[in-house]
C-alpha positions in Angstrom: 0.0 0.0 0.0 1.3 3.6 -0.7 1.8 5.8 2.0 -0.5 8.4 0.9 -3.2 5.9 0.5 -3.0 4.6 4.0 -2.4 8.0 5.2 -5.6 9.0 3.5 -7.7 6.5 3.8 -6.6 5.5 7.6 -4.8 7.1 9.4 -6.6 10.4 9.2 -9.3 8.4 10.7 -7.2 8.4 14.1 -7.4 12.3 14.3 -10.5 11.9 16.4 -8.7 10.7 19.3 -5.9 13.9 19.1 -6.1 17.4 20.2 -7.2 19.5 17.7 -3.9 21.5 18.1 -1.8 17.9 17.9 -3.8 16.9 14.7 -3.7 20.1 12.8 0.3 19.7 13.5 0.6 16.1 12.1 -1.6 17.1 8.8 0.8 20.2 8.6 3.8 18.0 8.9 2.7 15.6 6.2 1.3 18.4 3.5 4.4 20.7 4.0 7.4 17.8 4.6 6.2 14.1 4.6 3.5 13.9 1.2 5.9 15.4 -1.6 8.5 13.5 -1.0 6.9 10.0 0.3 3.2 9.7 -0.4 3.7 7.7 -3.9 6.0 5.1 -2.5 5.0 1.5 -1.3 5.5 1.7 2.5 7.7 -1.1 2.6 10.0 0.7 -0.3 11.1 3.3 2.4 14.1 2.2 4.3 16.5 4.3 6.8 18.3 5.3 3.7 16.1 7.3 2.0 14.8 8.5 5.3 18.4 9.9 6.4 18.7 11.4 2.8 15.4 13.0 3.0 16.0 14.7 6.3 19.7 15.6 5.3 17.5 17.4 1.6 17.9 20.8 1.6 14.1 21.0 2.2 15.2 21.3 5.6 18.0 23.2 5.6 18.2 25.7 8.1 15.2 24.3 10.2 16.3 21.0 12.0 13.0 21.3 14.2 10.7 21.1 11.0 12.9 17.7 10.2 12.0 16.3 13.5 9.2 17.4 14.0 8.1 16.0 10.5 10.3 12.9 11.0 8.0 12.0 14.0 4.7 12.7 12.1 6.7 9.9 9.5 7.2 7.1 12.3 3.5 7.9 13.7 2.1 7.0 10.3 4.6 4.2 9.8 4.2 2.2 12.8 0.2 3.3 12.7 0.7 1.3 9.5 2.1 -1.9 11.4 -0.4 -1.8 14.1 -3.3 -2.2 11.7 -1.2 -5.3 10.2 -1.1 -3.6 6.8 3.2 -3.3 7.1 4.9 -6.8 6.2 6.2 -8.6 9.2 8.7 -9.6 7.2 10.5 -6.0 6.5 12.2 -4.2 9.1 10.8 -1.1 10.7 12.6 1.6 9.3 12.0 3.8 12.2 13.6 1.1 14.7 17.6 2.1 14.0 20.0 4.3 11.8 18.4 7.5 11.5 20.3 10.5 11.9 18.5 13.7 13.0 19.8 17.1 12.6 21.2 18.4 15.0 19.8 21.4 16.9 21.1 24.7 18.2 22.2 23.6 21.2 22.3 27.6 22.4 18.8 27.7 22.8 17.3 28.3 25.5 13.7 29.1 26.6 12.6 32.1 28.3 11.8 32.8 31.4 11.2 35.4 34.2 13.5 35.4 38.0 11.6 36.1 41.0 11.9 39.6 41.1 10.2 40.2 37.5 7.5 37.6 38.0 6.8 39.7 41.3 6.9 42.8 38.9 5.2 41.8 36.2 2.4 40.3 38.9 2.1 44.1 40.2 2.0 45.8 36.6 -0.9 43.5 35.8 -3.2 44.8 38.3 -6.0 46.3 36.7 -5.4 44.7 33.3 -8.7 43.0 31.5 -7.2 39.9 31.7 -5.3 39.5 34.9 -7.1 36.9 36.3 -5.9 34.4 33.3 -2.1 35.7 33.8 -1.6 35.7 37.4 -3.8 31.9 36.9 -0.8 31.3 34.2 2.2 32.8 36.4 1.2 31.0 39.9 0.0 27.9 38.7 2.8 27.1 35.5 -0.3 26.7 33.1 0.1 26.1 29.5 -1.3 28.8 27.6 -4.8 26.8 26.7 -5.1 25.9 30.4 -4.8 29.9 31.5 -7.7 30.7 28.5 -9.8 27.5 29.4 -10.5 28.8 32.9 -13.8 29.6 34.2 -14.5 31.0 37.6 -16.6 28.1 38.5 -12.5 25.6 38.4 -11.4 27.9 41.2 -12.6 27.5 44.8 -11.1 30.9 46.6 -12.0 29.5 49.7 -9.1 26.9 49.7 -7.2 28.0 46.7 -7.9 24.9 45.0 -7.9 25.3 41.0 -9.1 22.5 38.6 -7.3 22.3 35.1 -10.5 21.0 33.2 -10.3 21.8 29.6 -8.3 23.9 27.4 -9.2 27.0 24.6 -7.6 27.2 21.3 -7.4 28.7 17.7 -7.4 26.2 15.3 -7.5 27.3 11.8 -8.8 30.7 13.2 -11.8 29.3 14.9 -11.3 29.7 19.2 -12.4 25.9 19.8 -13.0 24.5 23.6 -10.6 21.6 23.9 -9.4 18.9 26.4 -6.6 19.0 28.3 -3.9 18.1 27.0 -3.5 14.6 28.5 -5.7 12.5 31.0 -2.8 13.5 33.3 -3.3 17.0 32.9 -6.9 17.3 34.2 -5.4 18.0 37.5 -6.4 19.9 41.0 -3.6 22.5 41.8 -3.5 25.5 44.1 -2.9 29.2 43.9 -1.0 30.4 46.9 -2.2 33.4 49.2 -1.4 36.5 47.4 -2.8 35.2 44.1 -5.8 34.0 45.9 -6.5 37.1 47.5 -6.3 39.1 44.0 -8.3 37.0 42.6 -11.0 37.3 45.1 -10.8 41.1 44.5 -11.3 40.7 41.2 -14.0 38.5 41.5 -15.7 40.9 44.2 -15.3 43.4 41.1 -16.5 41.5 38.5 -19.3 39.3 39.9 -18.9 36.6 37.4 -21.3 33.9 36.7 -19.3 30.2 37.4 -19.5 29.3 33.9 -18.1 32.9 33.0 -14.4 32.2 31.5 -11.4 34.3 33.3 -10.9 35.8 29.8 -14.7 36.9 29.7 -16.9 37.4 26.7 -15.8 36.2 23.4 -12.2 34.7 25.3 -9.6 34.5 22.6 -6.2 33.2 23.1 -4.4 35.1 20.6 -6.2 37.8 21.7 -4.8 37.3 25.2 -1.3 36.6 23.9 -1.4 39.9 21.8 -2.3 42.2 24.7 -0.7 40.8 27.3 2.8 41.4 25.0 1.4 45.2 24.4 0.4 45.7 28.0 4.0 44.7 29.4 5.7 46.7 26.1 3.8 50.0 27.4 4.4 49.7 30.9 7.9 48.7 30.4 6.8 45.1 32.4 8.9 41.8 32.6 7.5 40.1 29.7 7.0 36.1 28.3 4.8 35.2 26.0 2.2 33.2 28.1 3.3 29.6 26.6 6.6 30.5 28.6 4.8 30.8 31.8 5.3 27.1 32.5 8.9 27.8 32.5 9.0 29.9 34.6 7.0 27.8 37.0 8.9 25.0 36.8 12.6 26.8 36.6 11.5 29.3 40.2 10.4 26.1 42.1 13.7 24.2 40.9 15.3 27.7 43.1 12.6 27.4 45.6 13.9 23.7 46.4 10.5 22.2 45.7 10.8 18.2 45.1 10.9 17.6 41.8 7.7 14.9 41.8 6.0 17.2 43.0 6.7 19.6 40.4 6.3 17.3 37.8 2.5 16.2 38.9 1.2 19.8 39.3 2.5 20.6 35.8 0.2 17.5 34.6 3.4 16.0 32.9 4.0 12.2 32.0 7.5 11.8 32.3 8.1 10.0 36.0 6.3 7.4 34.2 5.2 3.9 36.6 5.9 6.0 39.7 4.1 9.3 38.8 0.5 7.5 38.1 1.4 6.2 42.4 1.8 9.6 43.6 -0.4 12.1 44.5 -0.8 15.6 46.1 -3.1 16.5 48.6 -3.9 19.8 49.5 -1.0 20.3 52.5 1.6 19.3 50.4 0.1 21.4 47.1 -0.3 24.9 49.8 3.6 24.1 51.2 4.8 24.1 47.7 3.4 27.3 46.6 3.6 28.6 49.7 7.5 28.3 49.1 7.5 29.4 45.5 5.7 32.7 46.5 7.8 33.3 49.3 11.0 33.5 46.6 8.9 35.7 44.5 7.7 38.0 47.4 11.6 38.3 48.8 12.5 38.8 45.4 
């Protein structure tokens, strides 16, 4: 079977069960990178040699992140292919050995704010439209369709108990209400005193409804994203774009000390694997831990 064919005919089926973000990547990873150069060719015809060759092309030259990133989308569809027995047992997976990525700029580094600017960028958001998102997104490490998927109804001000329930995003320009990201990530987490206390200002303010989203009427994440960049630019604020947020989170409570389980569960991540689906957090050790990351920030 061609790879187009099955990628077609099948494996475009399997979208249903992505993220709408995740899915709009893997199509745009197979009509930009993957389809022009593969989607004639018997799948069995493509072996680690014209894999390495393809991701050496200059197609990709200059953007070693495109050639993994559409390298991966490859090997999805690939072993898609061999789980729905339509891949010869008798040829060798092509993914399993020998490919050579690019390398990447190993200089990179993600941004993120130090104490003292989150705690300054914290005070220059007071009074902004859409402070209640942000200081959600600063205190909590939220990705940045977590901060827009909030409504006020997720945050209990009484405890400071916030639950990560679902997600907003713009796919193909259309703001769509997602799932979180992973069953992992529909988590309870807590916002520590200070950002609980704004919060309940701004809710004494505002008098929203429980379903009413911290973004308010017509929430749009680029929206957000856009202002938020503006605000700070103005104002002469500490400024990351919101995505960065979780960064921050998790780089301050590495310098708060905060045990690194613990970080990784109220960031919703998968990565301590057996042992992370064992542990939990309750509400004690969730207040102690943000209790320590806003002391750094408030020292700052």
């Amino acid at each position: 079977m061609k790879l187009g064919d099955y990628y077609e005919g099948h494996y475009r089926g399997y979208f249903a069960y992505l993220a709408p973000g995740t899915a709009r990547g893997y199509d745009g990873d197979w009509r930009n990178h993957i389809a022009g150069e593969f989607a004639e060719w018997e799948m069995e015809d493509i072996r680690v040699r014209h894999i390495n060759a393809w991701l050496a092309s200059d197609h990709f030259a200059g953007i070693p992140g495109a050639a993994r990133s559409a390298y991966k989308t490859l090997r999805q569809v690939l072993r898609s292919a061999m789980g729905d027995e339509l891949y010869s047992d008798e040829v060798v997976d092509p993914t399993a050995r020998g490919v050579r990525l690019p390398p990447m700029d190993t200089g990179y580094e993600a941004p993120y704010l130090r104490p003292a600017e989150v705690r300054a960028l914290a005070l220059g958001l007071v009074g902004w439209e859409y402070e209640a998102a942000a200081a959600c997104g600063l205190w909590l490490g939220l990705r940045r369709s977590e901060q827009c998927g909030l409504q006020w109804g997720d945050i209990d001000l009484r405890t400071g108990i916030v639950h990560i329930r679902r997600g907003l995003q713009v796919i193909d320009g259309e703001v769509v209400e997602t799932k979180v990201k992973t069953h992992r990530s529909r988590r309870p987490h807590m916002l520590p005193r200070s950002g609980r206390e704004r919060l309940a200002e701004i809710k004494r303010e505002a008098r929203p409804r429980p379903g009413d989203w911290l973004l308010g009427d017509g929430p749009n994440p680029d929206r957000y994203a856009r202002r938020l960049r503006t605000w700070c630019r103005r104002r002469g604020l500490p400024y990351v774009a919101p995505k960065y947020f979780r960064h921050t989170f998790r780089t301050l409570h590495a310098l708060a000390g905060t045990d690194e389980t613990e970080v990784q569960k109220m960031l919703g991540h998968e990565s301590l694997a057996m042992g992370y689906r064992y542990m939990s957090l309750d509400e004690d050790v969730l207040r102690e831990d943000q209790g320590r990351l806003e002391r750094l920030v408030l020292r700052a």
